[in-house]
C-alpha positions in Angstrom: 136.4 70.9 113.1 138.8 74.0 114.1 138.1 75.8 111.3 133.9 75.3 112.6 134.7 76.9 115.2 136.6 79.8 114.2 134.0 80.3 111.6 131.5 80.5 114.1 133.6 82.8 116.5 133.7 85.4 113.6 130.2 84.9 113.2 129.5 85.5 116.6 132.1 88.8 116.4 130.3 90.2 112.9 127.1 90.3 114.8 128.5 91.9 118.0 130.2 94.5 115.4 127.3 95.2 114.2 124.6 95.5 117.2 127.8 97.9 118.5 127.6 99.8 115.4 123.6 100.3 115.6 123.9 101.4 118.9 126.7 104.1 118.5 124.8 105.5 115.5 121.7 106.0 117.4 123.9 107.5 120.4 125.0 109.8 118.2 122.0 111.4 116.7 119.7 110.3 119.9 117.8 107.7 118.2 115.7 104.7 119.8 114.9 101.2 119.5 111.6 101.8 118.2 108.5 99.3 119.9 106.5 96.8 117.9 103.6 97.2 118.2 99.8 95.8 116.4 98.5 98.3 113.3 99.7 101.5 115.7 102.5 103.8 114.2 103.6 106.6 116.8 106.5 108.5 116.0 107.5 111.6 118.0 109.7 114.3 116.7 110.9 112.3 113.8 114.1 113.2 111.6 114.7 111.9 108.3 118.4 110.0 109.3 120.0 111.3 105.9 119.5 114.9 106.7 122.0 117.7 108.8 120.3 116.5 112.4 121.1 120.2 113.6 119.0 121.7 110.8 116.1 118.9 110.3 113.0 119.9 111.3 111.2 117.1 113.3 107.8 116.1 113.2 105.1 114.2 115.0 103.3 111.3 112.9 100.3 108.9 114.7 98.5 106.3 113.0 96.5 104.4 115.5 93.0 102.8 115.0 90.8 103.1 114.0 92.9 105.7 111.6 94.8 103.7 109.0 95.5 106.9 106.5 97.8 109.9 107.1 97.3 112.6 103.9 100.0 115.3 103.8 99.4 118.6 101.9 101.1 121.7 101.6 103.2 123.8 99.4 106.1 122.7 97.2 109.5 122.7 98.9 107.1 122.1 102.1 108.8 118.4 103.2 105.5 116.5 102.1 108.1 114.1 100.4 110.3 114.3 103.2 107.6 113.3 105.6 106.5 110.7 103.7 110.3 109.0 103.4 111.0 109.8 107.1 108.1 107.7 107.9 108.7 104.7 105.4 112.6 104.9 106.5 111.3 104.5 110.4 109.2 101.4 109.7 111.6 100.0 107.0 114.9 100.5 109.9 112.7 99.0 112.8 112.0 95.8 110.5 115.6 96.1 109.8 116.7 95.9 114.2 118.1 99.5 113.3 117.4 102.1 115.8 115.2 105.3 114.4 115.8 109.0 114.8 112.6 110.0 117.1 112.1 110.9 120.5 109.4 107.4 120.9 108.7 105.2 118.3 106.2 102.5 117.9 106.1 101.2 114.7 103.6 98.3 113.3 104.5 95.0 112.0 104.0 95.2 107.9 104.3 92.6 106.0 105.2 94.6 102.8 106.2 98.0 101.8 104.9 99.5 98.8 106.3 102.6 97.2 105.3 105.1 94.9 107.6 108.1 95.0 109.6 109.7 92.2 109.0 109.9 88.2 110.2 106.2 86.6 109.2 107.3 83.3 111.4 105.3 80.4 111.0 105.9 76.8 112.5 102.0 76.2 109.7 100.7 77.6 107.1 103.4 76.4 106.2 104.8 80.4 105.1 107.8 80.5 105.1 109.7 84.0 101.0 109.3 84.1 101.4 105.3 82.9 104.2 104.3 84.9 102.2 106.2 88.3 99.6 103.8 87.3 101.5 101.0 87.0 102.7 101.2 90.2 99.6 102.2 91.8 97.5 98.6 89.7 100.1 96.6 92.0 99.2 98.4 95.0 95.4 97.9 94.6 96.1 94.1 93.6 98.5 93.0 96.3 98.6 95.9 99.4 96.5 94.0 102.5 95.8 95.4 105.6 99.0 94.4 107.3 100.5 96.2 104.4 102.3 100.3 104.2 101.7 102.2 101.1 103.8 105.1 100.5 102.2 107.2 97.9 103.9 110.4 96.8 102.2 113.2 94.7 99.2 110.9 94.2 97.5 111.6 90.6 99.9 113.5 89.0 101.1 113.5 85.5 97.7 113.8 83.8 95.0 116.6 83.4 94.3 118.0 86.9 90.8 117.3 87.5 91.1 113.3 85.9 94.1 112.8 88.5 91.8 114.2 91.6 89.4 112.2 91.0 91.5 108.6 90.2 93.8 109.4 93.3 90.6 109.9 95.7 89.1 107.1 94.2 92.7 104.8 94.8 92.6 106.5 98.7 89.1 105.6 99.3 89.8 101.6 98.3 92.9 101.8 100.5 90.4 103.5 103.1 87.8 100.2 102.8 90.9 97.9 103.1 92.2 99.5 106.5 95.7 99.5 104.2 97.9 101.5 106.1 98.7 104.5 103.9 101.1 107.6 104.0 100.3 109.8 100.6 100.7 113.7 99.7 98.9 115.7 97.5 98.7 119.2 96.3 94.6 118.3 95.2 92.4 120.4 97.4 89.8 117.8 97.0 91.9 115.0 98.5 92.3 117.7 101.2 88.3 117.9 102.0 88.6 114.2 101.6 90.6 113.6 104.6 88.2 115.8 106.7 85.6 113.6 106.0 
């Protein structure tokens, strides 16, 4: 019966150690408790939290409805990537109770994260970069719902330019139908007339 209740007083002590510790960490690189809020994403001057904070360029990133998509473009080496993680790490922290590094945050409630960032080619299992994009991406199509994120990095690449445009605007336009929330980059210049429309 003692031992219940010491075992609860370091319980009690683990989580006080740890709400401290989330609190100083924001403090220190003046980050906030970011709002819940329904199928709305708002994050003002956002930093990615793994980069120098005195040399991080913040950005401004809004997803509100009846907008459900954000497309990033640019050069290489121009932070689409870097966008793209600093908004997945800002919902993935909130669902986490860990402060973000923004100015304001509101950040929806998802009930799953898909990711598709990086090359997980493996010559064991006979991927190539195209097949195992693609294998990624047949899970997203199959299982991402509305109350969903999709991070999609580099969408369509790893095959013959003008086959990738046209598979990664046809993926984008089923997210688009679905109102699945969805962060992607691209480099296509059709994908970039895409999101004008």
């Amino acid at each position: 019966v003692v031992s219940d209740v010491y075992l609860a007083s370091q319980e009690t002590a683990s989580l006080l150690d740890s709400l401290f510790a989330r609190g100083q960490w924001a403090k220190e690189r003046n980050g906030v408790v970011a709002k819940l809020s329904e199928g709305q994403l708002i994050l003002k001057q956002a930093r990615h939290p793994l980069l120098d904070q005195n040399k991080v360029v913040a950005n401004n990133y809004t997803m509100v409805s009846p907008i459900t998509m954000i497309l990033i473009t640019g050069p290489n080496t121009g932070g689409k990537t870097v966008g793209l993680k600093t908004i997945g790490t800002s919902v993935y922290l909130t669902h986490c109770g860990i402060p973000v590094l923004c100015d304001e945050a509101q950040v929806p409630f998802v009930d799953r994260v898909f990711v598709d960032i990086g090359d997980k080619q493996s010559i064991q299992q006979s991927l190539s970069t195209f097949s195992s994009h693609i294998q990624s991406l047949k899970i997203v199509i199959d299982e991402a719902s509305a109350n969903s994120l999709v991070l999609l990095d580099e969408l369509g690449v790893g095959t013959d330019p003008l086959e990738g445009e046209s598979l990664a605007q046809a993926i984008l336009e089923t997210l688009h139908q679905r109102k699945v929330m969805t962060v992607a980059t691209t480099h296509y210049n059709q994908l970039k007339l895409f999101a004008k429309q």
